[in-house]
C-alpha positions in Angstrom: 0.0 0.0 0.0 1.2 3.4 -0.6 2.1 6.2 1.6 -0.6 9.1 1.1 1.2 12.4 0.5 1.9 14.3 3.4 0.9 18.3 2.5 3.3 21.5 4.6 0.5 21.1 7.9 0.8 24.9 7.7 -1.4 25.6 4.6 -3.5 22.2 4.4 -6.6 21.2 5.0 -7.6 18.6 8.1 -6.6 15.5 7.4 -9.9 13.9 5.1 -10.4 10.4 6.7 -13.3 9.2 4.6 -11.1 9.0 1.1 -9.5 5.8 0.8 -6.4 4.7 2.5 -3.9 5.0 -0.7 -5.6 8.1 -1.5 -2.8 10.8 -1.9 -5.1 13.4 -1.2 -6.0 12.1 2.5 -4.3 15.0 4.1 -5.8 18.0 1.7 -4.5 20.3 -0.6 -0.7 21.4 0.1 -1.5 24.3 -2.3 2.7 26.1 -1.8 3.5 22.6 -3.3 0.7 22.6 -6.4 1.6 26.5 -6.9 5.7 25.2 -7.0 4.6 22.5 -9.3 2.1 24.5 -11.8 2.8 27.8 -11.2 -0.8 29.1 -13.3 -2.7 28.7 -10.1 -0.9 31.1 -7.9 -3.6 34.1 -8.9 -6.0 31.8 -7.4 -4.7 31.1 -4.6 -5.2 33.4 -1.1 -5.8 32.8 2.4 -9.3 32.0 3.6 -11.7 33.3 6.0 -9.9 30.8 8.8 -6.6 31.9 7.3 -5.2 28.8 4.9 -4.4 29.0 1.9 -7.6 28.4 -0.5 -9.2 29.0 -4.0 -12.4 30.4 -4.2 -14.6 27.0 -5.6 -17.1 28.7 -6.8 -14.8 30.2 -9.8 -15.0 27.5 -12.6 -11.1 28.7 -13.9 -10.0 28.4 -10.6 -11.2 24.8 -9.6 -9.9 23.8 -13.6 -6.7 25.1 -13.0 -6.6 23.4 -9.1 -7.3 20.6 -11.3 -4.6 21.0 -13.9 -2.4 21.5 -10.8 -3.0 17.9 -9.0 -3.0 16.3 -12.2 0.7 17.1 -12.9 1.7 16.7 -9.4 0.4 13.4 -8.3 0.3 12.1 -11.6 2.4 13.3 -13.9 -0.4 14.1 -16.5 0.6 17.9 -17.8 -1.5 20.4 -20.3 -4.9 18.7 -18.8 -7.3 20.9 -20.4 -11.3 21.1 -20.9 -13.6 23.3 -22.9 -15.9 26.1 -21.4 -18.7 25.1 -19.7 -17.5 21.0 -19.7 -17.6 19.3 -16.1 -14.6 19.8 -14.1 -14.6 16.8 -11.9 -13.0 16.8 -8.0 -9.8 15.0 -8.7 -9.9 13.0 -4.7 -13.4 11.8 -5.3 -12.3 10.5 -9.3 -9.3 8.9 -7.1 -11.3 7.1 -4.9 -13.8 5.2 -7.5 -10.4 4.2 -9.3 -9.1 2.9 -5.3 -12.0 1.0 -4.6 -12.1 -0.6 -8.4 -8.8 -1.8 -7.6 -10.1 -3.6 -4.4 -12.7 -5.2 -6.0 -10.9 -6.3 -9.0 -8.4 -9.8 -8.3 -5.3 -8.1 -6.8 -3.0 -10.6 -8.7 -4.4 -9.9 -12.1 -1.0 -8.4 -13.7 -3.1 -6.7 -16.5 -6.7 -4.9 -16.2 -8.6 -3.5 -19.1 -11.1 -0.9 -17.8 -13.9 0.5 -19.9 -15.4 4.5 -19.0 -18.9 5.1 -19.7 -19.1 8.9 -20.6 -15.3 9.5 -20.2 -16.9 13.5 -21.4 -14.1 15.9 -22.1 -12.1 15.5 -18.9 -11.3 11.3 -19.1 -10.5 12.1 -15.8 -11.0 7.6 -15.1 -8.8 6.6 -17.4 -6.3 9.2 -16.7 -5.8 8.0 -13.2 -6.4 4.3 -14.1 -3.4 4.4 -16.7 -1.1 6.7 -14.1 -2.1 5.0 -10.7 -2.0 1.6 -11.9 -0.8 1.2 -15.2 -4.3 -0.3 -16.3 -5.2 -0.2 -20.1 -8.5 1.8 -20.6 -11.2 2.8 -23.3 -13.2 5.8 -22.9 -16.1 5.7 -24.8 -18.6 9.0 -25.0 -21.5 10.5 -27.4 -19.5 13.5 -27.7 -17.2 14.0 -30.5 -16.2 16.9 -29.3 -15.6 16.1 -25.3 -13.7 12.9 -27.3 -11.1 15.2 -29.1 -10.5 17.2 -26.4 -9.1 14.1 -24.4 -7.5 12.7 -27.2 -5.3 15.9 -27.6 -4.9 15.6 -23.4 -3.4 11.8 -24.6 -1.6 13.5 -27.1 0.4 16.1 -24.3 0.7 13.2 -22.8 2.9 10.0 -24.5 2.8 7.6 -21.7 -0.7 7.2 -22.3 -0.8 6.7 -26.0 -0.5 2.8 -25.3 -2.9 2.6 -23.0 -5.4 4.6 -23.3 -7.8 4.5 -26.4 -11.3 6.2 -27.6 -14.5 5.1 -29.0 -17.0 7.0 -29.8 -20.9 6.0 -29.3 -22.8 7.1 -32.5 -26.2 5.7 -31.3 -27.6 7.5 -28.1 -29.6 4.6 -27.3 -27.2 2.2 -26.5 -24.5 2.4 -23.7 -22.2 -0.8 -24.4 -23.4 -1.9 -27.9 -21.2 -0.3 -30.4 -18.4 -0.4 -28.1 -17.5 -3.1 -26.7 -16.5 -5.3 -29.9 -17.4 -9.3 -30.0 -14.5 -11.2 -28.8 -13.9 -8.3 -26.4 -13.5 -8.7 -22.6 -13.1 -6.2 -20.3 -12.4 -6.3 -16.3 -14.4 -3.7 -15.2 -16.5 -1.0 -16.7 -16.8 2.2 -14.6 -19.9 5.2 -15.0 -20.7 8.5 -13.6 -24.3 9.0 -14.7 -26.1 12.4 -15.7 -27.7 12.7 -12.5 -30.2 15.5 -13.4 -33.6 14.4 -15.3 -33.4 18.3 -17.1 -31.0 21.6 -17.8 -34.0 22.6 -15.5 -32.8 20.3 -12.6 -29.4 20.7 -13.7 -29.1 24.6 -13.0 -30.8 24.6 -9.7 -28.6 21.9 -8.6 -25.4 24.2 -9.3 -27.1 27.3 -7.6 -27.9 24.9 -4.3 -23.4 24.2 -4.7 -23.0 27.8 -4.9 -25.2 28.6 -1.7 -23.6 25.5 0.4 -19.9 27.3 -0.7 -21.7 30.7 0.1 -22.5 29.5 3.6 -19.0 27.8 4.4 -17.6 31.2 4.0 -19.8 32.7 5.8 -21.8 34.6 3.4 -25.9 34.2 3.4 -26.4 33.4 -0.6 -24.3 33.1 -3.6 -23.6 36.4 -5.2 -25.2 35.0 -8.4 -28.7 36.8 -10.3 -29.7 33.1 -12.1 -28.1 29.8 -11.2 -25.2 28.9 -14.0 -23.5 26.3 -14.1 -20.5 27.3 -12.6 -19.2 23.2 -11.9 -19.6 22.7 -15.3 -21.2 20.3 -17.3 -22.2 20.1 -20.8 -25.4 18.4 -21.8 -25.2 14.6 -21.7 -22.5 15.3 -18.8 -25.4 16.3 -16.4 -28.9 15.5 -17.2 -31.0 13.0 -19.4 -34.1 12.4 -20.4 -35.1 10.4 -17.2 -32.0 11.3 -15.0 -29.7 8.7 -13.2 -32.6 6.2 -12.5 -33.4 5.9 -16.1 -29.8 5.9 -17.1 -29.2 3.2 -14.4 -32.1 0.8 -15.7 -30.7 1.6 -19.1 -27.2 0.5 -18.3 -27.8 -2.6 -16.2 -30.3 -4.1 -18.9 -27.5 -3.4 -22.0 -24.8 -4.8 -19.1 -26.4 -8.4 -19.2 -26.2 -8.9 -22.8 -22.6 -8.2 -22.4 -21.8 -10.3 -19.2 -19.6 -12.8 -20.7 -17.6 -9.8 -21.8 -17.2 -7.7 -18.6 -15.9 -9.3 -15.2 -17.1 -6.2 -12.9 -20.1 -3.6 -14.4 -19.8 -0.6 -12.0 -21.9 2.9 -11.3 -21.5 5.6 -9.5 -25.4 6.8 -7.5 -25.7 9.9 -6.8 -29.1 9.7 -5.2 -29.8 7.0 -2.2 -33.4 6.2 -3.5 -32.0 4.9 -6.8 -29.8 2.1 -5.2 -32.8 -0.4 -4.2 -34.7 0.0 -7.2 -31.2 -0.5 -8.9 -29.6 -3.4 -6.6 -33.3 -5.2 -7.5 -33.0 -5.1 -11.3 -29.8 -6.3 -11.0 -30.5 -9.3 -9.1 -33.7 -10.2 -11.2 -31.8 -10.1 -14.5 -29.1 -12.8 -13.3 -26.1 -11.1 -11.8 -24.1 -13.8 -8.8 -22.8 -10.6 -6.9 -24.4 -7.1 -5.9 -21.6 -4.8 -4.1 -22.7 -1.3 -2.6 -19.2 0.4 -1.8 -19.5 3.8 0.2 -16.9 6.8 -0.3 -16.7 9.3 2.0 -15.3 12.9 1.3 -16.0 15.0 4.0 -19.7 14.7 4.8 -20.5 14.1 1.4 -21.4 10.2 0.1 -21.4 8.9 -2.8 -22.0 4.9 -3.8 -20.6 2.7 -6.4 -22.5 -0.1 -7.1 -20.8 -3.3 -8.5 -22.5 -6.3 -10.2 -21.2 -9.5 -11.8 -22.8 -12.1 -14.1 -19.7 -14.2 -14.1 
């Protein structure tokens, strides 16, 4: 097991004891160290109302470039980039799902080949799949667009060029059809579902972020006319027709007509109603194993569910 990285105690946050033991980001941000390292986030950066040294989350650029900044440091990915407006996920919480993957997946398998389900613009999965563990990984998205915007990340990046490949899914109606290719097997497939069932949903969901930020710095309410979406998050990305419990249904139906071909199917669920309904399908259409694995960040948590056919 790894040693998490130990941040200057002086400028980081209070040790995070819900991320995952081999999480490097267990003790916060060191944010002199990410400024050292990738020296664009130092406008950013300023003491909070408690007197550490912070960025302002609320500022899309900011939390990108934070991003950009961990990326390079902890895993030697440089020039990560994403378009305007494309979701800018939280790099420990991404670490995590790929920690507990590894725990579920046979430690002495030398090899893993892990599929992403909506790898979007950032491929954040893959990214950390390929540089934690060395794992070979497809990303497979809708997006043409969010897809070339990775592929020049791989690009910056020749390490990955081996070992990390992109399909793209022409047919919005299917998830793993047109993906995963007969003869195929993969180890584990991982998902972060839209979770919002509109653009409706979607921007009052990132004005209720802004207020919770608002409130942790003491403030009353976002300084913000209408709700944007500040976190990011372009179309597909967020919401569906449906949201995360359609998605869900969607995805575990396709999964068992690919269930010689995928050891572990995995989800992220967002929303605590959705994992009975979920956990039920999945038992009725066959699978031998049902996993509900909890990740903690802070007081925030968020499930993956795991099912096998195999």
């Amino acid at each position: 097991m790894s040693t998490p990285h130990r941040s200057e105690k002086s400028q980081a946050k209070p040790a995070n004891k819900g991320l995952h033991p081999r999480n490097l980001h267990n003790q916060g941000y060191d944010f002199q160290g990410l400024v050292k390292s990738h020296p664009a986030l130092a406008s950013h950066v300023k003491p909070n109302a408690h007197g550490n040294l912070s960025i302002d989350f609320a500022d899309a650029l900011a939390v990108k470039t934070l991003n950009a900044a961990l990326l390079n440091r902890y895993y030697n990915i440089v020039d990560w980039d994403i378009p305007e407006g494309a979701l800018c996920p939280p790099i420990p919480g991404r670490a995590d799902y790929i920690h507990y993957i590894a725990d579920l997946l046979e430690p002495e398998q030398s090899s893993i080949k892990l599929l992403d389900i909506g790898t979007g613009a950032n491929g954040i999965y893959p990214l950390l799949a390929c540089q934690i563990h060395g794992w070979q990984c497809v990303g497979s998205d809708i997006n043409t667009e969010s897809l070339e915007n990775v592929a020049a990340i791989i690009a910056n990046n020749p390490s990955l060029k081996d070992r990390f490949t992109l399909r793209t899914q022409h047919d919005k109606n299917h998830i793993f059809e047109g993906i995963i290719q007969p003869g195929e097997f993969f180890d584990v497939s991982v998902c972060n579902p839209p979770f919002h069932a509109s653009l409706n949903e979607a921007l009052k969901g990132s004005q209720l972020k802004l207020d919770n930020l608002a409130r942790s710095r003491g403030e009353r309410k976002a300084n913000t006319k209408s709700p944007t979406l500040n976190f990011g998050g372009l179309g597909a990305e967020l919401w569906c027709k449906g949201g995360e419990q359609l998605f869900l249904k969607k995805l575990i139906r396709e999964s068992q007509q690919y269930s010689t071909q995928c050891r572990w199917f995995t989800s992220l669920v967002s929303k605590t109603d959705n994992v009975k309904p979920a956990k039920k399908l999945i038992r009725k259409l066959g699978a031998v194993d049902v996993r509900e694995i909890e990740m903690k960040q802070g007081k925030k948590i968020t499930r993956i569910l795991a099912w096998t056919f195999i």
